[in-house]
N, C-alpha and C positions, 0 to 999 in steps of 0.2 A: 504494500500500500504506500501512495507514494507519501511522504513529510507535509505535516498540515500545521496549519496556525490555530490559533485560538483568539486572534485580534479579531474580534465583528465591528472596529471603530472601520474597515478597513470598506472602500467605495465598492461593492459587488455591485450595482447597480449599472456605474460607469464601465464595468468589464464586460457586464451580462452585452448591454448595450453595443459596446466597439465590438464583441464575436456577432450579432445580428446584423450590423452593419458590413462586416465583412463577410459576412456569410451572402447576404443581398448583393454585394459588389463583385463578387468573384462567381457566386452560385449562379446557375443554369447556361453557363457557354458550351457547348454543346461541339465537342469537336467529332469530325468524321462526316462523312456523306452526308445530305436528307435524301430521303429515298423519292425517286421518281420513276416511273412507267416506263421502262423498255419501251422505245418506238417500235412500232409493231405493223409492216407492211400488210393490214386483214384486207382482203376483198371488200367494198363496200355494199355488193350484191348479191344476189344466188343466184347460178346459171335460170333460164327463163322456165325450164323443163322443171327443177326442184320448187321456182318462187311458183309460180301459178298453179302447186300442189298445198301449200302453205295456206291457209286457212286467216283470214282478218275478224275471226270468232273469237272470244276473249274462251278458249275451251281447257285452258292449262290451269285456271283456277280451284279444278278438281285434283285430286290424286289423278294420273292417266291412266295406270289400269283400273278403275273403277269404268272406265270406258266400255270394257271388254263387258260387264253386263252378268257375271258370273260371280254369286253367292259365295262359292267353294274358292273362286281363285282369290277373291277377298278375305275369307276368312285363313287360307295358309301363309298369304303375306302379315296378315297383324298376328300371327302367331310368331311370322319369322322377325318383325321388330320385335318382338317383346323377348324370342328365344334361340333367337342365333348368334354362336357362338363369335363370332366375325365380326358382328354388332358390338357385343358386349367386350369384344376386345378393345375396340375403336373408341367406345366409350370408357374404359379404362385408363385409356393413354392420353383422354382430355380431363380427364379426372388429374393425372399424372402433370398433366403442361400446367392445368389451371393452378395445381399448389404450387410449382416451379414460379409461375407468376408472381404468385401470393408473397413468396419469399422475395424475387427480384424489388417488386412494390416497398417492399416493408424494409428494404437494406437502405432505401433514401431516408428513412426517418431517424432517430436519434434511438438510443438503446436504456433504459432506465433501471437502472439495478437499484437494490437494496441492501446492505450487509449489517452484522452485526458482529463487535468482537470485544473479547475479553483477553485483558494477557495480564499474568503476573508474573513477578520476578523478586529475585531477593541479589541487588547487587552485591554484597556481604563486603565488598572495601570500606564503602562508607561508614555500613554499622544504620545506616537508614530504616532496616528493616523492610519489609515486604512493599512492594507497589503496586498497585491496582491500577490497572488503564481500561475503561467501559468504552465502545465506542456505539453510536448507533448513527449510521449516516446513509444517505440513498446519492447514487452516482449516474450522471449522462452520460453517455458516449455520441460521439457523433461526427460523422466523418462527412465534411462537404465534399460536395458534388464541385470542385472549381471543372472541372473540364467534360463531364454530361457523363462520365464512365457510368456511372449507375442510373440513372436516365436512359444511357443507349442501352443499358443488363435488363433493364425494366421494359423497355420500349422490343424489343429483341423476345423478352420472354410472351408478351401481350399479342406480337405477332405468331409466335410460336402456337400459342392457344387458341389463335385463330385459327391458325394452318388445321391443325387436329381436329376443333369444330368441322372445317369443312370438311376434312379427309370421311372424319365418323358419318355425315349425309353425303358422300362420294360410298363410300361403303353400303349404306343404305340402299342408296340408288342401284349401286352393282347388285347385293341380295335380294332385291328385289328384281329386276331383271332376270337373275340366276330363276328363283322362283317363278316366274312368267314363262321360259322357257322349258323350264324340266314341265310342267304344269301342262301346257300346251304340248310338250313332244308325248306325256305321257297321255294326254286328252286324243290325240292323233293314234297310238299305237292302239289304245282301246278302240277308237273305231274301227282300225285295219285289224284286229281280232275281231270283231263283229262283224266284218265284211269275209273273215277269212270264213267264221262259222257260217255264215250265211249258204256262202260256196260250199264247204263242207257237206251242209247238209241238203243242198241243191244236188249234187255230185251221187250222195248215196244214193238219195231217189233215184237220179238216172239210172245207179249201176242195178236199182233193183228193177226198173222197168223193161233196162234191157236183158238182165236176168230171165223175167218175166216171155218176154218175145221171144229167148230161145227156146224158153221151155215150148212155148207153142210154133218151133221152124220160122219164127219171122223175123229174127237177129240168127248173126251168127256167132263164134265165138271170139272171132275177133274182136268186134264191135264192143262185149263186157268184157274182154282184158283190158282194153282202152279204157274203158269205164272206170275200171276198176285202178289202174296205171292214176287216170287222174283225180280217181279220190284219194290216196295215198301221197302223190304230189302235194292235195291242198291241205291233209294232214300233217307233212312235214314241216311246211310253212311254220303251223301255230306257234311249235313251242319257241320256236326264237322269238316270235314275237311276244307271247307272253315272258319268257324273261326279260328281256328288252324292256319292257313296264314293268315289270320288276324290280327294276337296276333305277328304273325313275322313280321308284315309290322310296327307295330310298337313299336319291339325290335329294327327294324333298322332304325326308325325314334331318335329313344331315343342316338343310337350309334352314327350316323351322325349328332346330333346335330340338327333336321326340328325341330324346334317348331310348327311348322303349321301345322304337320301330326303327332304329339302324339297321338292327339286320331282316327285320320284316316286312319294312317301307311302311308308308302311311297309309294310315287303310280311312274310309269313309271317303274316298274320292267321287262318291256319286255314279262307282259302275253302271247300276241297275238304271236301264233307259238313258243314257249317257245321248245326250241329244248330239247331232252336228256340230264341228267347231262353227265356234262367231264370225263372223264379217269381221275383217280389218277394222280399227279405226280409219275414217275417212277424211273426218277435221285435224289437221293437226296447227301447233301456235304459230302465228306469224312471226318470226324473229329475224333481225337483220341480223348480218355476219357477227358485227360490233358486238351485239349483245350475247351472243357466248359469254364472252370476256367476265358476266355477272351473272349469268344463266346457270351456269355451270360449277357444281362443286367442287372438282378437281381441279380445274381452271385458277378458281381462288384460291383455294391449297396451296396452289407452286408460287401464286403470287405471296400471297401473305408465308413464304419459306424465303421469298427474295428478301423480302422485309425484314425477315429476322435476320438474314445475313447479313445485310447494310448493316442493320444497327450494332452487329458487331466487331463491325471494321471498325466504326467509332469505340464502343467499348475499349478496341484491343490498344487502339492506338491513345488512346487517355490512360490506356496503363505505365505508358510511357514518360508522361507527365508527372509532376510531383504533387503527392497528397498531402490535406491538411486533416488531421483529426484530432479533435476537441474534447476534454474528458471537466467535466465539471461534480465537484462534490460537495455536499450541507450536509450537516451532523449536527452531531454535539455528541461530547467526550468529557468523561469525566472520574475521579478516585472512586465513587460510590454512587448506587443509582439515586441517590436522593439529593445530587445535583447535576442528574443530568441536564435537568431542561433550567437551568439557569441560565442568565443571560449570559454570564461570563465564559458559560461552558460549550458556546455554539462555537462550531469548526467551521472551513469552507475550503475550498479547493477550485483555480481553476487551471487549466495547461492546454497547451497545445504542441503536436510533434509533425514537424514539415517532412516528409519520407520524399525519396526519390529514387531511381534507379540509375547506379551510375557506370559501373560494368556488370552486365551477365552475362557476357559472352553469345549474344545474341539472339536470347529467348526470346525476346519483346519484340526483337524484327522478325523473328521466326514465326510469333503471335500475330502479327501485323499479316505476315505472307500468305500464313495459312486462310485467316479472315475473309482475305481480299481472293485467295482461289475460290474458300469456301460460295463465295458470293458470287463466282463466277459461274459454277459450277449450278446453283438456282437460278441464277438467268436461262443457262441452255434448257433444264429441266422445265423449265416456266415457259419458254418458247419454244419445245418439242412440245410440252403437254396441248397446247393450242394448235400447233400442226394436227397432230394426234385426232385432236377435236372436231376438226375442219373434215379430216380423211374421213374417220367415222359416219359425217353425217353427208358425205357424199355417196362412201359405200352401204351406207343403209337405206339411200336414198335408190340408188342402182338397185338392191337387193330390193327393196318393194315393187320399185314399178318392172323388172323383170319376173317377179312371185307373181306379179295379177295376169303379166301375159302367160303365163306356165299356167296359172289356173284356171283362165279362161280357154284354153287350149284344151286343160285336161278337161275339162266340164263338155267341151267339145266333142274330144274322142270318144267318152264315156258314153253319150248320146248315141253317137257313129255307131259304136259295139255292142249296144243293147241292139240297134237295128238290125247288126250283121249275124246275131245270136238267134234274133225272131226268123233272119231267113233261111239260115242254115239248119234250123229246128223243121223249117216247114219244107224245103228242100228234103232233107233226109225223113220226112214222113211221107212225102209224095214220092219215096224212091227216084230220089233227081241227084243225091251227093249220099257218098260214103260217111259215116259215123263220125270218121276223124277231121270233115269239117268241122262236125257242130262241137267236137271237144279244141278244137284250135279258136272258134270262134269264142265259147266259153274262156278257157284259156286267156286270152287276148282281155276278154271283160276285165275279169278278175285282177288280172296284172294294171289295166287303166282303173280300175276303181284306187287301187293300194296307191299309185301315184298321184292319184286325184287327192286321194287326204294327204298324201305329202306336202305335195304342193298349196293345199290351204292350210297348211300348218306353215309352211316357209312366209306366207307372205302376212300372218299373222307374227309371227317374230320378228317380221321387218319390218313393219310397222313399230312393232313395239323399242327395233334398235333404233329405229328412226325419232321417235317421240323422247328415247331418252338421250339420243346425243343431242337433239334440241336442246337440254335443258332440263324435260319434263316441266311440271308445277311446282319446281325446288325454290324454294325462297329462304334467303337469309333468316335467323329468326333474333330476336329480342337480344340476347346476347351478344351474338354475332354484328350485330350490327353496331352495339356500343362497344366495343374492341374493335371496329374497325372505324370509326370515329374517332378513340383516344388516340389512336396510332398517328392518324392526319394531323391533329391537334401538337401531337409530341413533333411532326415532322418537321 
């Protein structure tokens, strides 16, 4: 403890005062960067094929997949906010930035101790006999800010909490997506299992009518080996495709977080009567290129990671600088507690230590170096992620309007094949074509139906990458938004 007086005639007023005054005078210079926007060469438009698909319907105001019109796909997404593992990760590590904050914030303020001490001694030369020293006194600490180091530690940490806010709705976004996709692949597989059984048990019948006609000389036995060849064929089919759903029941146990259905997948998916998938969405948001830039929660992530870089180029380089730290103390000390609190018995302390760095062999430019790679290094990530963005919502954009000609195509053929089934059926009862037309034309269906739900499964997913590299209806929220106001403010 350092050596204290016991004169209270002495001006503490006038010290308190010139440390406030110097603290004002020197406090918030703020050395290093301000942070400023990457110029950023964005397209000002969307090709005419993508704009004039773009909808000027305010429709992003909703969640986007509540779009889709499905009970079941709604209820496995708010399962998956509340219990996916991914989630709760993301949300952990904003949990993790936001205390990191809390400490950066709290290092500008002063530090206020309390202590209490007793010491006795017997110096035995004197012959004085024993001595009693009580102390009870409370101490500041407080280290100005002259050159912003803890200002940019605070400013750095504020963007950091940002960045993880947006990372944890960039996550969001993603598991939900995941979830829309296994959802729909596995909504598509159940119906090419219902198309497979369908065929299955079309095929038996066959093979027992032509069964049937040889018994009475009007097949031959060719005709039910065929028969029999292609009900065996649309037997093999099933069971890939039932595991294949399978294998989705539990990607979207793993996505919604069931522990209890990993290895059994999630079961209530609404088999029984499982209607046709949905129609695409057809509105989707109007958004100019520019608006990505705020649209986007990954977008903002790599910016507010820029931000935290900058600020710590400043940081590193105020390290370099010389510190002032302040330690002020009031007491009162005394032989016995029953004068402590006299007047004559009040202590007081005030100091201060100027630090500097004056050789370290380079640590502080080393500090400085890495800072300024560091920040280089979130620029490129910050302007990939926005290339990134850009490609996505091109190629989701090809992947849809390619998916509607594919489906309208297949909705075509299927037509075609039903027809070429009715003639080949009526052909081979008029004794006009061999058996193994109407099993090719059969054939031919079956294989057009199973592409036909493919392909409206493709172009429902691409709608759906399409609405989310848009943006989706992601908005900044309450917090989000005041950490990114302080951050401008500190700039």
């Amino acid at each position: 403890m350092p050596r204290r007086t016991r004169d209270s005639r002495r001006p503490r007023s006038e010290a308190l005062a010139l440390v406030t005054a110097l603290a004002l005078v020197l406090g918030g210079c703020a050395v290093g960067p301000d942070y400023e926007r990457p110029a950023l060469a964005l397209p000002t438009e969307w090709p005419d094929e993508i704009d004039a698909g773009l909808s000027d319907t305010d429709v992003d105001r909703i969640a986007w997949w509540q779009r889709f019109h499905d009970p079941v796909l709604e209820r496995l997404i708010r399962e998956a906010m509340i219990n996916s593992l991914n989630i709760e990760l993301a949300a952990a590590r904003v949990q993790q930035a936001r205390a990191l904050s809390g400490l950066r914030d709290a290092e500008r303020y002063p530090t206020v101790s309390a202590f209490a001490e007793v010491e006795r001694d017997d110096p035995g030369l004197t012959g004085s006999g024993i001595d009693t020293d009580i102390v009870l006194a409370g101490s500041l600490e407080y280290e100005l800010d002259l050159w912003g180091r803890l200002s940019r530690s605070a400013e750095s940490a504020r963007a950091e909490l940002l960045a993880t806010a947006y990372a944890r709705d960039a996550v969001q976004l993603a598991v939900i997506g995941d979830v829309v996709t296994a959802y729909f692949s596995y909504r598509a597989l159940a119906e090419q299992i219902q198309i497979t059984e369908r065929t299955i048990e079309s095929r038996r019948e066959s093979l027992d009518v032509e069964q049937s006609r040889l018994d009475r000389g009007a097949s031959t036995e060719l005709a039910v080996r065929q028969a029999e060849a292609e009900l065996q064929t649309s037997l093999a089919e099933l069971p890939s495709l039932q595991a294949e759903a399978q294998r989705q029941r539990r990607v979207l146990a793993v996505l919604v977080g069931d522990s209890q259905a990993v290895i059994s997948g999630v079961s209530e998916l609404g088999e029984t009567g499982l209607p046709t998938l949905p129609e695409a969405m057809t509105d989707l948001p109007s958004v100019l290129p520019s608006e990505l830039l705020e649209r986007r929660p990954d977008i903002r992530a790599a910016e507010a990671y820029l931000i935290s870089a900058n600020a710590d180029i400043g940081a590193a380089r105020a390290a370099w600088l010389p510190r002032l730290n302040l330690l002020g103390i009031l007491g009162t000390g005394a032989a016995s507690p029953t004068d402590l609190f006299a007047a004559s018995s009040t202590l007081w302390e005030l100091a201060g230590a100027l630090t500097m760095p004056v050789l370290d062999f380079g640590r502080q430019q080393a500090s400085v170096a890495g800072a300024e790679a560091q920040r280089e290094i979130a620029e490129l990530q910050y302007r990939a992620t926005i290339l990134t963005a850009f490609q996505e919502v091109g190629d989701a954009w090809t992947q849809l309007t390619t998916a509607e000609q594919r489906l309208l195509a297949r909705d075509q053929e299927v037509q075609a094949r039903v027809q070429v089934v009715e003639l080949a059926e009526r052909r081979y009862a008029g004794g006009y074509a061999p058996y193994l037309e109407v099993l090719d034309a059969r054939r031919a269906l079956f294989d057009a139906e199973l592409s036909r739900t493919t392909a409206a499964r493709d172009r429902l997913l691409a709608a759906a990458n399409l609405y989310k590299a848009l943006g989706g209806g992601w908005q900044a929220d309450d917090e989000q938004q005041d950490l990114a106001n302080r951050w401008r403010e500190d700039a």
